[in-house]
PyMOL Python script that loads the backbone (N, CA, C, O; Angstrom):
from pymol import cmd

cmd.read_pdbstr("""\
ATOM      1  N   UNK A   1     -58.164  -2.746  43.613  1.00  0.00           N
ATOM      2  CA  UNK A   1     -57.037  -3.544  43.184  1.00  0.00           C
ATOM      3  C   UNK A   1     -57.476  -4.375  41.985  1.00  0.00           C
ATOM      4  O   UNK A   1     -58.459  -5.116  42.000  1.00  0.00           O
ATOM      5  N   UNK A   2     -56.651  -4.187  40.927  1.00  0.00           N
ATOM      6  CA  UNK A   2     -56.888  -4.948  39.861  1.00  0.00           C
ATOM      7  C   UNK A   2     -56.098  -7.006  39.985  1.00  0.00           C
ATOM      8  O   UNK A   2     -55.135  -7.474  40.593  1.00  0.00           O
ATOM      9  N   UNK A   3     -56.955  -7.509  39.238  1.00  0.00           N
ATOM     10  CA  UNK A   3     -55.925  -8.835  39.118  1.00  0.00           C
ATOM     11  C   UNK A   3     -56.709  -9.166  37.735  1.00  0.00           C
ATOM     12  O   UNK A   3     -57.862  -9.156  37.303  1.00  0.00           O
ATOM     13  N   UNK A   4     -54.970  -9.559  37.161  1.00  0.00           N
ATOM     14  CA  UNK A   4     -55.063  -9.996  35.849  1.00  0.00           C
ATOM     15  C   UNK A   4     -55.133 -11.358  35.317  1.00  0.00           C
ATOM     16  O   UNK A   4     -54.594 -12.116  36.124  1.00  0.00           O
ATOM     17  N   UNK A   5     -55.571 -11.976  34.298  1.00  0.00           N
ATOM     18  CA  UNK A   5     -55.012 -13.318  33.961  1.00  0.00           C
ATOM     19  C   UNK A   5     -54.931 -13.473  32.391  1.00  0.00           C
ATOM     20  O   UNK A   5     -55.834 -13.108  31.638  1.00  0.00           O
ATOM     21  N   UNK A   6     -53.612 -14.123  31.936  1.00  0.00           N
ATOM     22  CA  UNK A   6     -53.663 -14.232  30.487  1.00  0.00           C
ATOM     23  C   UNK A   6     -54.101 -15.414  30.037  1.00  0.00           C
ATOM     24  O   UNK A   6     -53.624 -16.386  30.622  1.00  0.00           O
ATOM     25  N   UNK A   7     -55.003 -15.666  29.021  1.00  0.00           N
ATOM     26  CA  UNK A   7     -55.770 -16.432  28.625  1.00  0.00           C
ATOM     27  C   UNK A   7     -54.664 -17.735  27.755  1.00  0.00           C
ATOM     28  O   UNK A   7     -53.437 -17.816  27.698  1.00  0.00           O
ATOM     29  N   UNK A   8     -55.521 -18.423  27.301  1.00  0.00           N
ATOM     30  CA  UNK A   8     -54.873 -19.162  25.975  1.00  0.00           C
ATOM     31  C   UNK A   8     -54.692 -18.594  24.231  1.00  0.00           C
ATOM     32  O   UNK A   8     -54.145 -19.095  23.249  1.00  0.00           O
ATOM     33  N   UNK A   9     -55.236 -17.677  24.396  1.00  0.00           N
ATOM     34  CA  UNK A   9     -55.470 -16.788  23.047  1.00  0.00           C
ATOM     35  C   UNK A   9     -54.781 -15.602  23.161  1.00  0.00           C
ATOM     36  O   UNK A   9     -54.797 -14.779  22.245  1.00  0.00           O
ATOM     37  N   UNK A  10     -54.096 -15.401  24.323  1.00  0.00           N
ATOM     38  CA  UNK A  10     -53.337 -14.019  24.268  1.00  0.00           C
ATOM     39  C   UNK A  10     -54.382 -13.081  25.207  1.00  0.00           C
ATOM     40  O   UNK A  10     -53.968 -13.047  26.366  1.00  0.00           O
ATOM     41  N   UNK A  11     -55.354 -12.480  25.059  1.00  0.00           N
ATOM     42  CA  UNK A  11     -56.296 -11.846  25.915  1.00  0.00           C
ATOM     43  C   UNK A  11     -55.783 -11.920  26.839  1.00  0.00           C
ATOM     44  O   UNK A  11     -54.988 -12.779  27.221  1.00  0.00           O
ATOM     45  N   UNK A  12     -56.237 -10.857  27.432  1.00  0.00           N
ATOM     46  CA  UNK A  12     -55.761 -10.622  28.864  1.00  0.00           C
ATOM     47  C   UNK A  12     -57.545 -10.147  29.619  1.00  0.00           C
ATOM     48  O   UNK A  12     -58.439  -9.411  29.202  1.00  0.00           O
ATOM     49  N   UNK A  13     -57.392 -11.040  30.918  1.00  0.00           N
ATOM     50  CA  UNK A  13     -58.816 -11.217  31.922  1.00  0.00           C
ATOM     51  C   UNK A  13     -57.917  -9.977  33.320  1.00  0.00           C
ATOM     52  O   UNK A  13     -56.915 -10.120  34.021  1.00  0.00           O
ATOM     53  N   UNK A  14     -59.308  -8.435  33.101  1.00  0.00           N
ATOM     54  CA  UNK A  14     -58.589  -7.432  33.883  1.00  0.00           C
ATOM     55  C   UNK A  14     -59.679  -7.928  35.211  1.00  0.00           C
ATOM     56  O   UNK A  14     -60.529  -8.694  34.755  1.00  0.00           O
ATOM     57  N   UNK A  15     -59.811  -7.745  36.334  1.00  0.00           N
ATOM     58  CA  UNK A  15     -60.868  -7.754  37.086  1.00  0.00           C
ATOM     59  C   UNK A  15     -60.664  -6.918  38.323  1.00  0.00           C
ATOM     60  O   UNK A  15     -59.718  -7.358  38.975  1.00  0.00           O
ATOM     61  N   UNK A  16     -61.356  -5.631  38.984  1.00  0.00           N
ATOM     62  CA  UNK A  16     -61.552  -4.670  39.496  1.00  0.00           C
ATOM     63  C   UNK A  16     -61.554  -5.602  40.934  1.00  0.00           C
ATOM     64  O   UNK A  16     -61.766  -6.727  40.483  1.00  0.00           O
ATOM     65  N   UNK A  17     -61.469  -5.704  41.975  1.00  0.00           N
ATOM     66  CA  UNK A  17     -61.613  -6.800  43.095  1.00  0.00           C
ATOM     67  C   UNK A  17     -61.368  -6.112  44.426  1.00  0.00           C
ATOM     68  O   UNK A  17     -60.295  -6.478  44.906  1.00  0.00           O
ATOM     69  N   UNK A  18     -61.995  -5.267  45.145  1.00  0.00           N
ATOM     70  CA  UNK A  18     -61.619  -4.759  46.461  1.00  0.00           C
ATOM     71  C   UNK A  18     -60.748  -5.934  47.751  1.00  0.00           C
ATOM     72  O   UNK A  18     -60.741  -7.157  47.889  1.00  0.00           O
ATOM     73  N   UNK A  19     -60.201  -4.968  48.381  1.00  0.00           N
ATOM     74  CA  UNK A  19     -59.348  -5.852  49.521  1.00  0.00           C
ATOM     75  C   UNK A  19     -60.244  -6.527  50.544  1.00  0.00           C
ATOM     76  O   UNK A  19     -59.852  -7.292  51.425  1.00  0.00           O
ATOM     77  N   UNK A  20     -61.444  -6.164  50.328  1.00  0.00           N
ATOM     78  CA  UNK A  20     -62.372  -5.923  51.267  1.00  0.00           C
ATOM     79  C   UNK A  20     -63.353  -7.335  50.838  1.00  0.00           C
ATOM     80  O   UNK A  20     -64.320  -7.638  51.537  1.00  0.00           O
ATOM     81  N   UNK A  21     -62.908  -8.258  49.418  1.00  0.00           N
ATOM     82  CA  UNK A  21     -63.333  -9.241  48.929  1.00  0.00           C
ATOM     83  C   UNK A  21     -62.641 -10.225  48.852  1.00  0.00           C
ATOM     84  O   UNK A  21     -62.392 -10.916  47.864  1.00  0.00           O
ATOM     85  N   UNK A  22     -62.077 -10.387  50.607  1.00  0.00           N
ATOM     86  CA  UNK A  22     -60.740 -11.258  50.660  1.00  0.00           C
ATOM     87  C   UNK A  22     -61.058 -12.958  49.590  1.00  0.00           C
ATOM     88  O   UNK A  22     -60.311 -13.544  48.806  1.00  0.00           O
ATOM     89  N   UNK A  23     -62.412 -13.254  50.031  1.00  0.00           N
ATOM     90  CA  UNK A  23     -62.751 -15.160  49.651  1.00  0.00           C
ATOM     91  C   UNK A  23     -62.856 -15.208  47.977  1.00  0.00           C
ATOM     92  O   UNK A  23     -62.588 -16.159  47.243  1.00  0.00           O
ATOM     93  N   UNK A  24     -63.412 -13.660  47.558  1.00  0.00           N
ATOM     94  CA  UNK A  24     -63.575 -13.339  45.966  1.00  0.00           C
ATOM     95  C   UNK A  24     -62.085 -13.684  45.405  1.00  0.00           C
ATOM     96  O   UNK A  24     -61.899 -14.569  44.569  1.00  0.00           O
ATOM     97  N   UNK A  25     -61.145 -12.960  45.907  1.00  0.00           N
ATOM     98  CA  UNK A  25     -60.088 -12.544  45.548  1.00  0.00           C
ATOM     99  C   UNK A  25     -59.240 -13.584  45.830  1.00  0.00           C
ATOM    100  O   UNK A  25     -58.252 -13.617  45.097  1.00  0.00           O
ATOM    101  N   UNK A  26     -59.327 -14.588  46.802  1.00  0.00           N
ATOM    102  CA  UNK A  26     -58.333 -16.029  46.874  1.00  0.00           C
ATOM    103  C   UNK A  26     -59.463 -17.089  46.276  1.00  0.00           C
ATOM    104  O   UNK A  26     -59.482 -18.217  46.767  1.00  0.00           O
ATOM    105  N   UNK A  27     -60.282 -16.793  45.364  1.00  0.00           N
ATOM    106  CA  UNK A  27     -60.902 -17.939  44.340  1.00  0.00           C
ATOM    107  C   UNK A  27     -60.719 -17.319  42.933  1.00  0.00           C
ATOM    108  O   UNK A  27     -61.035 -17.981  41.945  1.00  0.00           O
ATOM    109  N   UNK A  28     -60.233 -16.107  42.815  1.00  0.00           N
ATOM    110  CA  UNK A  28     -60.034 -15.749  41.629  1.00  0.00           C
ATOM    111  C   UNK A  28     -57.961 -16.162  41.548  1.00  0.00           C
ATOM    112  O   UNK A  28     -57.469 -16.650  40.530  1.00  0.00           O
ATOM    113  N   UNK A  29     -57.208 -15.865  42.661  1.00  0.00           N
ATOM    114  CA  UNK A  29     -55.959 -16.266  42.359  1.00  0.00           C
ATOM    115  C   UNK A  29     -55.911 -17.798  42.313  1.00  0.00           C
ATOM    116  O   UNK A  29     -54.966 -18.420  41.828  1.00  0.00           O
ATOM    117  N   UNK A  30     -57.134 -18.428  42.923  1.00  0.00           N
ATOM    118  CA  UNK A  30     -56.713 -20.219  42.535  1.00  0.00           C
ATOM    119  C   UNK A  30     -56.844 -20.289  41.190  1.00  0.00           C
ATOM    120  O   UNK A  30     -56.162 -21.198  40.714  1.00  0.00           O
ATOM    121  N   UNK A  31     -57.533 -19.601  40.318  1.00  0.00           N
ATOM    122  CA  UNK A  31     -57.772 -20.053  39.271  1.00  0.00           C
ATOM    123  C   UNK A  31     -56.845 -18.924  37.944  1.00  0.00           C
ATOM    124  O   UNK A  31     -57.076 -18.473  36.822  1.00  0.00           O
ATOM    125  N   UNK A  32     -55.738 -18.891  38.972  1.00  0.00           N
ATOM    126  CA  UNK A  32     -55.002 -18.098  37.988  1.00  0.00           C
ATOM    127  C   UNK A  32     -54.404 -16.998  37.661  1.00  0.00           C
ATOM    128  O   UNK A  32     -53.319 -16.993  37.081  1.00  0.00           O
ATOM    129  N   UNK A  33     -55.104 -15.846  38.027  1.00  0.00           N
ATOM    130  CA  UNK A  33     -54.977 -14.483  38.451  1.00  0.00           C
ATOM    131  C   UNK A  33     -54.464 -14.132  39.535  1.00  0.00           C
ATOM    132  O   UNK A  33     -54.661 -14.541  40.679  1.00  0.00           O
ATOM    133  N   UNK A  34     -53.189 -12.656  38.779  1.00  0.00           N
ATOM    134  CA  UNK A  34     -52.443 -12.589  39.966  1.00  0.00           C
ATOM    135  C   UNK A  34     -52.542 -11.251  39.434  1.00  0.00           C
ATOM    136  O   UNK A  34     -52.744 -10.948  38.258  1.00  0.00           O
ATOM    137  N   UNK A  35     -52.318 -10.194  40.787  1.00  0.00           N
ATOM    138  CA  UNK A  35     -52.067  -8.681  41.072  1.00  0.00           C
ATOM    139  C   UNK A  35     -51.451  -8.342  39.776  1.00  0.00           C
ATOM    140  O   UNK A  35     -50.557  -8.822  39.079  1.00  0.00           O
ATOM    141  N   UNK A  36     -52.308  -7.278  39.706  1.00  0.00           N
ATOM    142  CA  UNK A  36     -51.675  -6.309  38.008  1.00  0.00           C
ATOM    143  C   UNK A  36     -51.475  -4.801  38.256  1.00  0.00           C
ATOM    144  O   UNK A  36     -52.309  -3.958  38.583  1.00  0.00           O
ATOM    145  N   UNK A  37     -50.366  -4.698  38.055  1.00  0.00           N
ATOM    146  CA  UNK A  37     -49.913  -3.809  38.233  1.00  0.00           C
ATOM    147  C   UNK A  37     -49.189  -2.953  37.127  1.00  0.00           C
ATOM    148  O   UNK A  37     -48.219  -3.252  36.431  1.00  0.00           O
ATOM    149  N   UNK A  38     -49.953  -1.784  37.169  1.00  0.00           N
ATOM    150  CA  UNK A  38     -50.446  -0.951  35.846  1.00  0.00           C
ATOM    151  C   UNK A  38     -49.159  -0.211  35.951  1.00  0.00           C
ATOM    152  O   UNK A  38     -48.407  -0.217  36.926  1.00  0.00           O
ATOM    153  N   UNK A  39     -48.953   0.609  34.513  1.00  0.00           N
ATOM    154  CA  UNK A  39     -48.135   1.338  34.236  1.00  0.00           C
ATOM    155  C   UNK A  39     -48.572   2.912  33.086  1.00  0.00           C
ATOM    156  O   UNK A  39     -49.369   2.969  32.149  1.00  0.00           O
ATOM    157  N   UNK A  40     -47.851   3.782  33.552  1.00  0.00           N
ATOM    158  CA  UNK A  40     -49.112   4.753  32.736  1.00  0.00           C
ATOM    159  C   UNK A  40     -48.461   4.406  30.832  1.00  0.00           C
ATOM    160  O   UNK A  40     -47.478   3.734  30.517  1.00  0.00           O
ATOM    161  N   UNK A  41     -49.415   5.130  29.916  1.00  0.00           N
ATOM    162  CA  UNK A  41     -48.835   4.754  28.803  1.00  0.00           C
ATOM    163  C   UNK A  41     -47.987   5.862  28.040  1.00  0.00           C
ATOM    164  O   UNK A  41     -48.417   7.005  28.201  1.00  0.00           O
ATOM    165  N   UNK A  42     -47.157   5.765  27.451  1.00  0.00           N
ATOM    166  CA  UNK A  42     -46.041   6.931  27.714  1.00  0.00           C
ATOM    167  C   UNK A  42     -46.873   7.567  26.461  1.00  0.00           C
ATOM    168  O   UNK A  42     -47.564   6.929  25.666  1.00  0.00           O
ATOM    169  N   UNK A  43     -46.609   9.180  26.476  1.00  0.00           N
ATOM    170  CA  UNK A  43     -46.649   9.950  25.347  1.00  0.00           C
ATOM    171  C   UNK A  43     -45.833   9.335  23.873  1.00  0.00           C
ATOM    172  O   UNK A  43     -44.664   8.972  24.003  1.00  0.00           O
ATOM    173  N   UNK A  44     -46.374   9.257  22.752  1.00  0.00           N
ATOM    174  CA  UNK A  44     -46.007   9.225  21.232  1.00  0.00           C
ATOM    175  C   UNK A  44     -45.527  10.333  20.554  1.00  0.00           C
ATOM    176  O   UNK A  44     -46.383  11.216  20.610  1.00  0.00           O
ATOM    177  N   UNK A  45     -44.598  10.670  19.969  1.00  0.00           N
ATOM    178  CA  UNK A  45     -44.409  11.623  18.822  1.00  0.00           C
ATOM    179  C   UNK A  45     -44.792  11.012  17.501  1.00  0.00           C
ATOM    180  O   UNK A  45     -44.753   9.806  17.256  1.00  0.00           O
ATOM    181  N   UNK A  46     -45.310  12.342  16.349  1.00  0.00           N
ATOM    182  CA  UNK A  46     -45.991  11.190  15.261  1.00  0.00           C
ATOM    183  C   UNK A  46     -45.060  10.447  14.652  1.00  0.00           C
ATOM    184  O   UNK A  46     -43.877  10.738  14.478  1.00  0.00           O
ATOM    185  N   UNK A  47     -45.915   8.997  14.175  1.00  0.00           N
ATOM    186  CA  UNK A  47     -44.624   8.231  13.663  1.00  0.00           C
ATOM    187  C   UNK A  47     -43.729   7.093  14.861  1.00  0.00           C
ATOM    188  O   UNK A  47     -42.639   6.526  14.787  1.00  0.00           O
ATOM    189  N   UNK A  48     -44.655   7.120  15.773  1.00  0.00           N
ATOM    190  CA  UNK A  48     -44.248   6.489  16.911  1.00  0.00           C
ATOM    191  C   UNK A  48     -45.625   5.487  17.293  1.00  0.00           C
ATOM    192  O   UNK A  48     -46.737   5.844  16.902  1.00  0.00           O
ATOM    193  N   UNK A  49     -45.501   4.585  17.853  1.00  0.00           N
ATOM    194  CA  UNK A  49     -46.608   3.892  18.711  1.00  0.00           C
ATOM    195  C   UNK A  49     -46.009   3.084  19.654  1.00  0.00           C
ATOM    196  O   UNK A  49     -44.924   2.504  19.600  1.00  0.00           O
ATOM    197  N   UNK A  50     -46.958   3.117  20.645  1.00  0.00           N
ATOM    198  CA  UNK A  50     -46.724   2.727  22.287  1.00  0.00           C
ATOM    199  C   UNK A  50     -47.541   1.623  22.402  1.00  0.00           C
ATOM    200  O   UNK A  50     -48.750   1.444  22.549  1.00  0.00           O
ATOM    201  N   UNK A  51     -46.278   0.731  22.267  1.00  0.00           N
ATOM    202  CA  UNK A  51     -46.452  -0.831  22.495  1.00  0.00           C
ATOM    203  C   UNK A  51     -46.711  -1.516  23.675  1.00  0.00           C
ATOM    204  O   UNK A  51     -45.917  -1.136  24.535  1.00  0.00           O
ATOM    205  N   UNK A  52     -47.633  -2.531  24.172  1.00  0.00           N
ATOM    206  CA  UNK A  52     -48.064  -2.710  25.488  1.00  0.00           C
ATOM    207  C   UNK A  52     -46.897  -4.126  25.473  1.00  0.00           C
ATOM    208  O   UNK A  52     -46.638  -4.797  24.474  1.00  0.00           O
ATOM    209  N   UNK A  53     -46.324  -4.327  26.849  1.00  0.00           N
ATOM    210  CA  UNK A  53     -46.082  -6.119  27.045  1.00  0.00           C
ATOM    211  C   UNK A  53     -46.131  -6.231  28.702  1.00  0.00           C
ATOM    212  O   UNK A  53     -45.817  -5.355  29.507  1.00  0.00           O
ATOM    213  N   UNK A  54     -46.583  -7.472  28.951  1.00  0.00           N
ATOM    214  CA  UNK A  54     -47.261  -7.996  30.120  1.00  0.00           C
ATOM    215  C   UNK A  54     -45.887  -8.870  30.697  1.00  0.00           C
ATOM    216  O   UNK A  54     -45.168  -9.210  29.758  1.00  0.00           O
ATOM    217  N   UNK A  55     -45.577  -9.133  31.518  1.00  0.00           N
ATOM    218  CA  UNK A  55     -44.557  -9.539  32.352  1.00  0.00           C
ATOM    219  C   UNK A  55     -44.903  -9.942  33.940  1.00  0.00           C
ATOM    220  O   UNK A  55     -45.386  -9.214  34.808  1.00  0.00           O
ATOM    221  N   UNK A  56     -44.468 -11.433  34.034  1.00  0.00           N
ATOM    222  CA  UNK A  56     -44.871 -11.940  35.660  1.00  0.00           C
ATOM    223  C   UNK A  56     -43.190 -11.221  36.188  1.00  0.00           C
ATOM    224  O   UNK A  56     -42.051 -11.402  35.757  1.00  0.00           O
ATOM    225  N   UNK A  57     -43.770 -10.341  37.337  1.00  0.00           N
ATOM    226  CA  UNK A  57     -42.159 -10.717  37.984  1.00  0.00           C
ATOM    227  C   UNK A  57     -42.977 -10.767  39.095  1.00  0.00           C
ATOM    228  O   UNK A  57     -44.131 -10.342  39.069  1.00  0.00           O
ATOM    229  N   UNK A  58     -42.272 -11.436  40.423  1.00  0.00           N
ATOM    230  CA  UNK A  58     -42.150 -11.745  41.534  1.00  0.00           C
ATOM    231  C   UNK A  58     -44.101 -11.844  41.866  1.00  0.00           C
ATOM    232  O   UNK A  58     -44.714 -11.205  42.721  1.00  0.00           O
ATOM    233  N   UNK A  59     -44.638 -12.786  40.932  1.00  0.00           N
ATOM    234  CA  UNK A  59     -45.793 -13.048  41.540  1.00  0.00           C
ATOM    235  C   UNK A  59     -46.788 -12.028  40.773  1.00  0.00           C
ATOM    236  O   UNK A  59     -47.995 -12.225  40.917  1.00  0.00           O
ATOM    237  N   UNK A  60     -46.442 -11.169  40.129  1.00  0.00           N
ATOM    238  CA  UNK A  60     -47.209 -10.071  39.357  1.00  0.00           C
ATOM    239  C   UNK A  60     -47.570  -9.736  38.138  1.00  0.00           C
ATOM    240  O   UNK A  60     -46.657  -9.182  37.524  1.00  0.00           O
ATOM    241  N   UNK A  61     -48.816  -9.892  37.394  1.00  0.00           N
ATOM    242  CA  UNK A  61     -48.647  -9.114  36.624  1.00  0.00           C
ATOM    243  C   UNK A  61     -47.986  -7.854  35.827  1.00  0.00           C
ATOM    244  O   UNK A  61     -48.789  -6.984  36.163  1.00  0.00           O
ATOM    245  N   UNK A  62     -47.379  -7.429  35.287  1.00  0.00           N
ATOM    246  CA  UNK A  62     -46.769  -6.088  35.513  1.00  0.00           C
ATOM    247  C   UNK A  62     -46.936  -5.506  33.782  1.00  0.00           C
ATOM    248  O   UNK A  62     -46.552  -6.007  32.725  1.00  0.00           O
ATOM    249  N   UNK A  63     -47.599  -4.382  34.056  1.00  0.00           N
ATOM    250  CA  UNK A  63     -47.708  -3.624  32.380  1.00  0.00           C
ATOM    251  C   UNK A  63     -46.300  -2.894  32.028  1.00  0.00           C
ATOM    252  O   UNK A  63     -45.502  -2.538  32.895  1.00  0.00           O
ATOM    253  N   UNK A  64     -46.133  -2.744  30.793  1.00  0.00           N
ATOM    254  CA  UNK A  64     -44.965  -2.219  30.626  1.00  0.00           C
ATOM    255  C   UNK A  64     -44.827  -1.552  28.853  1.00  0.00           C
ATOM    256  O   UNK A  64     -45.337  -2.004  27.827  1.00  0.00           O
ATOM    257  N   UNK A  65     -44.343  -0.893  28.959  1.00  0.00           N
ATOM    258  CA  UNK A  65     -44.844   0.023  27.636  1.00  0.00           C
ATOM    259  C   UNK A  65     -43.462   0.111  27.112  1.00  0.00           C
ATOM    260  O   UNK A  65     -42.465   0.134  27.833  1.00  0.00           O
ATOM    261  N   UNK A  66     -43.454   0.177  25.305  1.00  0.00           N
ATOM    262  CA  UNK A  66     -41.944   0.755  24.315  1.00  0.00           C
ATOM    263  C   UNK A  66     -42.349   1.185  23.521  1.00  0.00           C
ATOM    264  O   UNK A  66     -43.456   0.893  23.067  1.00  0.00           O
ATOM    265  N   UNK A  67     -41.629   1.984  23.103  1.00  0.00           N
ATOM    266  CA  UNK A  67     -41.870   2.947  21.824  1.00  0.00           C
ATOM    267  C   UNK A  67     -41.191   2.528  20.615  1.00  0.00           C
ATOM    268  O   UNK A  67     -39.962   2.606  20.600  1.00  0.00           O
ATOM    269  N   UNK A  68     -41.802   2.101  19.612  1.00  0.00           N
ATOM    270  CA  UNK A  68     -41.813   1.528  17.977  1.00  0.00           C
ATOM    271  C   UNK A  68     -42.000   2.516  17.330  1.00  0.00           C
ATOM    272  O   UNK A  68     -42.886   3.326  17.604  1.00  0.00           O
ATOM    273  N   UNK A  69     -40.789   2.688  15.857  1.00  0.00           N
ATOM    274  CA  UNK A  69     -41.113   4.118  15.000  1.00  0.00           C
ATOM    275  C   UNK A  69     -41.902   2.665  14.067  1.00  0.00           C
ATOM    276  O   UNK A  69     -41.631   1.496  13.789  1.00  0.00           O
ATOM    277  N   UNK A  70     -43.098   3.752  13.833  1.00  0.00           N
ATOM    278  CA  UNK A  70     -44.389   3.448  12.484  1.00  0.00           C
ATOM    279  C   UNK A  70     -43.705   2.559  11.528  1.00  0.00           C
ATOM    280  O   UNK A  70     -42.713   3.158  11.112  1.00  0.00           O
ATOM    281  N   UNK A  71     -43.778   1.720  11.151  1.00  0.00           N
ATOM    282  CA  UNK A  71     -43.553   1.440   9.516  1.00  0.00           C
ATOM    283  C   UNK A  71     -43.799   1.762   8.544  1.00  0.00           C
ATOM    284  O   UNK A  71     -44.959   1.365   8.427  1.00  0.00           O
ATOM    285  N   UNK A  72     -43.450   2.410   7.344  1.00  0.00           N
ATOM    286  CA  UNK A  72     -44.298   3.557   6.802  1.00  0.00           C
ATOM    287  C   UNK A  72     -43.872   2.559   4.945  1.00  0.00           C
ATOM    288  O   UNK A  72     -42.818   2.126   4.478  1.00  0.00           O
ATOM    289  N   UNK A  73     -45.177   2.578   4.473  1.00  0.00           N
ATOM    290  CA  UNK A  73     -44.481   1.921   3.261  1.00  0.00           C
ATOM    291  C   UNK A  73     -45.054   2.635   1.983  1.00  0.00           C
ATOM    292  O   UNK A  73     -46.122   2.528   1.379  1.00  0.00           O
ATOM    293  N   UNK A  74     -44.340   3.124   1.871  1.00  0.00           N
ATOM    294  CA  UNK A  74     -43.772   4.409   1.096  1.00  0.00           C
ATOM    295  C   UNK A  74     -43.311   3.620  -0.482  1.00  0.00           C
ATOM    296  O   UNK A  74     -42.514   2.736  -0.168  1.00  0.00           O
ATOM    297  N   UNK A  75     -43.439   3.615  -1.466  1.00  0.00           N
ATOM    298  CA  UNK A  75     -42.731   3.095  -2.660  1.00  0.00           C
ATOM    299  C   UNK A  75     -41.638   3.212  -3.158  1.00  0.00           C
ATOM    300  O   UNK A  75     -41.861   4.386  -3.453  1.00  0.00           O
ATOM    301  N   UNK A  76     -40.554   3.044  -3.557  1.00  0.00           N
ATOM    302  CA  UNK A  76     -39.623   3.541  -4.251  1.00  0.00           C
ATOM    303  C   UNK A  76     -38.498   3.580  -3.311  1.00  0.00           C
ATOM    304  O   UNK A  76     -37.407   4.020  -3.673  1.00  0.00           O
TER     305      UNK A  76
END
""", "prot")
cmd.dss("prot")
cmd.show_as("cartoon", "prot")
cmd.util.cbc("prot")
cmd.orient("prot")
């Protein structure tokens, strides 16, 4: 089980934490970190990029992915 925490700089703190590290794992949520819960990252066509954004819902971390066409700066 992962748990995440977002920093003051934007960074994001990932940490690997078994269930099995119950006292690890309720001294890492006092100080902030909560369950992260991953999302896969979607396929790109070229000219595309797969944008990450982080979202608390109901107590969670939660990954979440969109697709942005490239900016392409081209002259003329």
């Amino acid at each position: 089980m992962y748990l995440a925490r977002k920093n003051n700089d934007g960074t994001i703190d990932l940490i690997d934490c078994s269930r099995q590290e119950g006292e690890r794992m309720a001294e890492l949520r006092n100080t902030g970190f909560l369950d992260f819960v991953p999302s896969p990252q979607p396929d790109v066509k070229p000219g595309e990029t797969a944008v990450e954004t982080l979202e608390i819902v109901d107590g969670k971390m939660c990954q979440k992915w969109h697709i942005e066409a490239n900016e392409t700066n081209n002259p003329g």
